[in-house]
N, C-alpha and C positions, 0 to 999 in steps of 0.2 A: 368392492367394485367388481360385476361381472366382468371378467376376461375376454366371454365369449361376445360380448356388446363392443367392443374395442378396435376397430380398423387399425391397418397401418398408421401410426402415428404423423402426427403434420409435425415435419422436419425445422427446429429453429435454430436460428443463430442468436447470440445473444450476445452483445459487445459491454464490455464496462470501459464506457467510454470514460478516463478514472479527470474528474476536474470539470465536467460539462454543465455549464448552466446555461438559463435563458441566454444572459447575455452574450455568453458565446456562441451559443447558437446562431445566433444573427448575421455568425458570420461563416458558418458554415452550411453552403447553399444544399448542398446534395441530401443533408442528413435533414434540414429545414426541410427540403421537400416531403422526404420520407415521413415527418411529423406532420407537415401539412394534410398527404392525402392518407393516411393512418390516422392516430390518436397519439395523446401524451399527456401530461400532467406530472402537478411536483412529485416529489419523492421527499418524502419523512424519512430521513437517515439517521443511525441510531447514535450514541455515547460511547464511545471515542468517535468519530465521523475518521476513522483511517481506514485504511486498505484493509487490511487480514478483517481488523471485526465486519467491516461492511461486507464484504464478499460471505462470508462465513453466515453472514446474517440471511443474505440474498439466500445461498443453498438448503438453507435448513430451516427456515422461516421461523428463527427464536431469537431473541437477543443474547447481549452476552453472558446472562447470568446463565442462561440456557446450555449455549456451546462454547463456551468458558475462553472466548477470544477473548479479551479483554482489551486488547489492541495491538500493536504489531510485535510487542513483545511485553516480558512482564519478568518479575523476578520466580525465579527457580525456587523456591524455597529447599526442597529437599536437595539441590543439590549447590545451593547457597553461590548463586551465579543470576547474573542476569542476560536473557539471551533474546537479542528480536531475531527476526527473522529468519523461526525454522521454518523445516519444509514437510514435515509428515503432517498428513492426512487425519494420521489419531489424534492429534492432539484436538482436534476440532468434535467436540462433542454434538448429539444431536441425531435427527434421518434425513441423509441428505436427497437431493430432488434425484438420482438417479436411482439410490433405495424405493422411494415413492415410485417413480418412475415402472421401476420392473415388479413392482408390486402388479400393478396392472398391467402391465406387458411386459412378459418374460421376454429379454433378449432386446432390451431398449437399449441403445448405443449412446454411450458419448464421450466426445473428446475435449480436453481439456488442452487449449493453448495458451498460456502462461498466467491465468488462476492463480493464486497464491496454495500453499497447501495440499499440493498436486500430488506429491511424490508419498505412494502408497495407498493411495486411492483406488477404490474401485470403480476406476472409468478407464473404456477403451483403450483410446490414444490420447497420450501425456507429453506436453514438451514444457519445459521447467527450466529458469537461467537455473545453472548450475556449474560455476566455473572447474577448471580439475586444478585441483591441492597436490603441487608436487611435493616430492620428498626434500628437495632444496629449498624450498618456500616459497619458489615462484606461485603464482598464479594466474593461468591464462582463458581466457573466453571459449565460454563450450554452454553447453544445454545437456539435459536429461532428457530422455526421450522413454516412452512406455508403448509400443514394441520397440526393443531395443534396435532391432534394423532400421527404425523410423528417423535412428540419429544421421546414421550416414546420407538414406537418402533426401532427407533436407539438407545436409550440409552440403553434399554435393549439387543440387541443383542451386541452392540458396548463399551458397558460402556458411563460415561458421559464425554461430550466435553472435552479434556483436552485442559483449557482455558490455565493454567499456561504451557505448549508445544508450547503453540501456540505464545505465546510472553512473553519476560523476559529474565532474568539470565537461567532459564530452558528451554528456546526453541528448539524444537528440532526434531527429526523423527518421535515423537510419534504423534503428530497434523498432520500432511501430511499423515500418515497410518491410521486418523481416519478418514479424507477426505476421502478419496481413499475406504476406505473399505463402508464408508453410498454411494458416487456417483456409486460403484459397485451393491448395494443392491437395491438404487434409479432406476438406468436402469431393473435392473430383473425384478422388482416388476412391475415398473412403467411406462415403456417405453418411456422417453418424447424423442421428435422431437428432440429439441435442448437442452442438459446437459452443463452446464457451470461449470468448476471445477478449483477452486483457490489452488497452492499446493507452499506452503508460504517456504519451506525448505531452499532454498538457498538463503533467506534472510540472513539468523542467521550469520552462520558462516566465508558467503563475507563479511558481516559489520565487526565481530568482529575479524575477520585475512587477508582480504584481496584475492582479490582474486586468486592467483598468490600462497596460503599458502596448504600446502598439505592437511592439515582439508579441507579447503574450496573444493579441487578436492575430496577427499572424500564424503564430503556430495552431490555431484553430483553422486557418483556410489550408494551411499547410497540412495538416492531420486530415480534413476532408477529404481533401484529391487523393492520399493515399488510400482510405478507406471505399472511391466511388467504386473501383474494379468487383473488391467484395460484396458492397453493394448493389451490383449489377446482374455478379454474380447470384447472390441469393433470390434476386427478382426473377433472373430467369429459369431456375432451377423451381420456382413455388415455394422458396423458404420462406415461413414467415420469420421479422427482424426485429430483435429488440434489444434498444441502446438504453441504456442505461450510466449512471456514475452514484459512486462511491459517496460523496462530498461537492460543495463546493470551494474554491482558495479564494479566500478574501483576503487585502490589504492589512499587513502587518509593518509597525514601523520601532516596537519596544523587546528584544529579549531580555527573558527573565530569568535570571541564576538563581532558578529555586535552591539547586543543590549546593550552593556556596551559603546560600543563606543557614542552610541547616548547619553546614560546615564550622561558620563562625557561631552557632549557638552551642556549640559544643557535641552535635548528634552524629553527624555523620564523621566517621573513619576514614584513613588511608592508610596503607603500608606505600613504604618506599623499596626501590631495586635503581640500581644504578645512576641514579641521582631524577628517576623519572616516579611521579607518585600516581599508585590504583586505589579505587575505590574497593573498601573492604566490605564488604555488604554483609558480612557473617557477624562482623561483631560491631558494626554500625547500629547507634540507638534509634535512628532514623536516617532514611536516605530517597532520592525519589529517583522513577523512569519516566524520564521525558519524554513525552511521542507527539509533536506538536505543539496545539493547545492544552491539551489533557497532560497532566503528571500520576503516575500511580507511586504516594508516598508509602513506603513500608516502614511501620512503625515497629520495632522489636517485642517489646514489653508494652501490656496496656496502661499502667503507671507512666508512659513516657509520653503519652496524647494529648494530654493539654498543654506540655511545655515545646511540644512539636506544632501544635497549633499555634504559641503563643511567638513561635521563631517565625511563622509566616504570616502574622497577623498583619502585618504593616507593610508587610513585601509591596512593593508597586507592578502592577502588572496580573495578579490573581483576580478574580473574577468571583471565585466560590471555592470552598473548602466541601467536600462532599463526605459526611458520614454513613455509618451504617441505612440511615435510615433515606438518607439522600443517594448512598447507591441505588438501594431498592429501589427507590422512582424514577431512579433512570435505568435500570436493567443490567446495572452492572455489581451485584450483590453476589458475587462470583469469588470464592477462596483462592481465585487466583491475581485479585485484584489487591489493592496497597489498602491499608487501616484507612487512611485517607487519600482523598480523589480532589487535584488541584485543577482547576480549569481556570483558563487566561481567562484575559481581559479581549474583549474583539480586538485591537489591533495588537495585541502580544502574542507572544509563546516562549516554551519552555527548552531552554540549552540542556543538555545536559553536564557542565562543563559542572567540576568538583574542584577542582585547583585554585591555589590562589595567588601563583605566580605565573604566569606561562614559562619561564624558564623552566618549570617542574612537570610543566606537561607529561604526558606518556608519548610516546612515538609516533602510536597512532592515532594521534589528536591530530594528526596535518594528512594520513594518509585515508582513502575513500576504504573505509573497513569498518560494515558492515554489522559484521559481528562480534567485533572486538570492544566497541564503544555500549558504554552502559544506558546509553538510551540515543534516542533517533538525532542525525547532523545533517540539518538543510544543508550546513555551508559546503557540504561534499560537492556541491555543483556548482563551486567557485573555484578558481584559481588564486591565490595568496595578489593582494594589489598590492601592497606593501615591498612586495619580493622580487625586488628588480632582475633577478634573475632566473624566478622561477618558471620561464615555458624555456630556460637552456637547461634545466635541470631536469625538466619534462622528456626534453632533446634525448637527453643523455640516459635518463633512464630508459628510453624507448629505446635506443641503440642496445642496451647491454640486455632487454627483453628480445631482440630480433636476435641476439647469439647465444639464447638460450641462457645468460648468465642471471643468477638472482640482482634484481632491484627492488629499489623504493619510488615510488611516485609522491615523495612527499611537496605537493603542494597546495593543501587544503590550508586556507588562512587559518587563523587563531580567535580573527575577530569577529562576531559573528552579525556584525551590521546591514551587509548588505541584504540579507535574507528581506524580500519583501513581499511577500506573498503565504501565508498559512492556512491550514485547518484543523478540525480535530473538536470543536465546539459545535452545539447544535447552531446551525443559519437561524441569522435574525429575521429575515425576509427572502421570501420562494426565488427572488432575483439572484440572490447569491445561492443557494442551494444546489441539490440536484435535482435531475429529472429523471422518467421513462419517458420513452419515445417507443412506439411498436407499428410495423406497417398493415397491422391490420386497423380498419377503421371500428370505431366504438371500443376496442379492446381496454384498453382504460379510458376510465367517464369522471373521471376525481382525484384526487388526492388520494395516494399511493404510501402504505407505510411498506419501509425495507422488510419487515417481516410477514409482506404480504405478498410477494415477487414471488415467492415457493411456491403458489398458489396459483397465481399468473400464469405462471411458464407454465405447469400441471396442464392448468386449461385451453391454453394454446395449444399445445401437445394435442392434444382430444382425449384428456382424462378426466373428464368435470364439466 
């Protein structure tokens, strides 16, 4: 590409708006307009349909055999651990859109407001949850910020991250209104080329009621009106705008204990500590990572494959057992993915629960923790019904957090019923899926695959 052919770049915003479909659109009027007098069309989203892969997929326009997301987290092999959600940048293989980007314009800007994968990237300005890990074990709400002055001055106009909004029992408007207000303050101040804006809202309440549940249409009108300011903003600034999501959640009503199933065939391991039992994944003959719909089973030995298939043969709730040859066709033939790839059934998904008492639980099987659970826990956005006493225990630990003293917030149920909203499988029908929305008109004329959006934005931009 000549350089010297290249104007100033046309300035975007790009929202992953993360849960957005048709249907809910319908009910949010401001972003319906913007789709009205612009363009839009579904979105072909890839294998796992979670966060980390889609996102990853969006910047680099490869799947995940390509930038080895495999989805929001995966097992470690070399270091014989399983871990979702880190935060560096390298692990995300691939050229990402701001590489492309300064390809043809040196000195193309962007900022990154809560992106997955943020931290350590080579983009402008960074804001990233990122709580601070004290040395007594508290943990309290804060962000990562890239220029580092960037942290204060949003916390000071903004207050600090509220990390507990952002996920949990308390998740809720107030984290998508803190977005929204630093990516509003980031463009004024800062102008970058390309704004990347993650607005998590309609995660919450499609997991926990479904999507189809009038809360859940609400917090669509509700996420709207927070989003009009930015979008008014961009309008009058000449930004062009594009919304985008990850997935669509659709209606789940069965979870499935893949990993007890493997449990009681003999494959998967635990060691015990203090009468609480872990998943030992080092010398487990098989074991999976739940992240949704999708499970990545990791089989130790390949003599152990057919008797690991023949423990989930009958499992109720599995959908497809995916091999080598069924990764490949769906793009996830990636060494960092499981011997086998279990996908639900449409209304299921996958616990990651391994026990087979809950008296034996581990601790943090009732606390919102992240990264201590061997695969992904909708029910973190419950409070225990069961536990008649559990928002005085809520009480109490928020007291002995406001005196600085280490707590537990342990009040995440056991059972994992109520969850009634999932993703993670590819959409049966463009109704439940995702879309792009952009306000320029004709910009998209079709159906959109997610490794086609690198290309998209390029052209928008005025590189193509």
């Amino acid at each position: 590409m000549n350089v010297a052919n290249v104007a100033q770049p046309n300035p975007l915003l790009v929202l992953d708006v993360v849960g957005l479909t048709p249907q809910l659109l319908a009910h949010m009027p401001r972003l319906k307009a913007l789709a009205r007098s612009g363009s839009h069309a579904p979105l072909t989203t890839v294998l796992p349909a979670v966060t980390c892969a889609a996102q990853s997929t969006f910047l680099t326009g490869t799947t995940p055999a390509g930038h080895g997301i495999v989805g929001n987290g995966w097992y470690f092999r070399d270091l014989g651990e399983v871990l979702l959600w880190r935060q560096h940048n390298g692990l995300v293989g691939g050229d990402k859109i701001w590489d492309a980007a300064r390809r043809a314009h040196p000195g193309y800007t962007v900022a990154n407001i809560c992106w997955w994968y943020a931290m350590g990237a080579d983009t402008d300005l960074t804001v990233t949850p990122r709580p601070v890990y004290y040395a007594d074990g508290r943990k309290e709400p804060d962000c990562y910020t890239r220029p580092p002055a960037l942290h204060d001055e949003l916390t000071e106009k903004f207050g600090t991250f509220p990390l507990f909004h952002f996920w949990g029992p308390g998740a809720d408007i107030v984290s998508s209104r803190w977005i929204v207000d630093a990516t509003r303050h980031i463009i004024a101040t800062r102008h970058p080329d390309l704004t990347l804006c993650y607005l998590p809202h309609l995660d919450y309440d499609l997991q926990r009621y479904g999507p189809d549940d009038p809360r859940s249409t609400r917090a669509a009108a509700d996420l709207d009106a927070v989003m009009a300011p930015l979008l008014d903003d961009a309008e009058a600034e000449g930004r062009t705008v594009v919304a985008l999501s990850e997935y669509g959640i659709t209606r789940v009503s069965r979870p499935v204990d893949i990993n007890r199933a493997l449990r009681r065939a003999g494959l998967l391991e635990v060691h015990t500590q203090d009468g609480m039992e872990y998943l030992d994944p080092m010398v487990s003959r098989a074991f999976a990572v739940a992240d949704h719909q999708l499970a990545h089973i990791y089989v130790r030995r390949p003599e152990d494959l057919d008797v690991t298939r023949e423990a989930l043969h009958d499992l109720a709730g599995i959908d497809r057992l995916l091999d080598d040859e069924g990764k490949k066709e769906h793009g996830l033939d990636h060494p960092r993915s499981g011997e086998l790839v279990a996908i639900a059934e449409p209304d299921a998904w996958f616990t990651y629960y391994y026990w087979l008492d809950d008296d034996r639980a581990p601790d943090f099987a009732q606390l919102v923790e992240i990264h201590r659970k061997p695969g992904y826990d909708p029910v973190e956005l419950f409070m225990d019904p069961l536990d008649p006493y559990v928002r005085v225990k809520a009480a109490k630990a928020l007291a002995r957090k406001k005196l600085g003293m280490r707590y537990r917030m342990a009040v995440v149920p056991l059972d994992p019923s109520p969850v009634r909203g999932s993703h993670g499988r590819l959409p049966e029908r463009d109704e439940d899926g995702p879309l792009i929305l952009c306000s320029t008109p004709h910009a998209v004329t079709g159906r959109l695959a997610a490794t086609e959006v690198k290309s998209l934005l390029l052209r928008l931009a005025g590189f193509g």
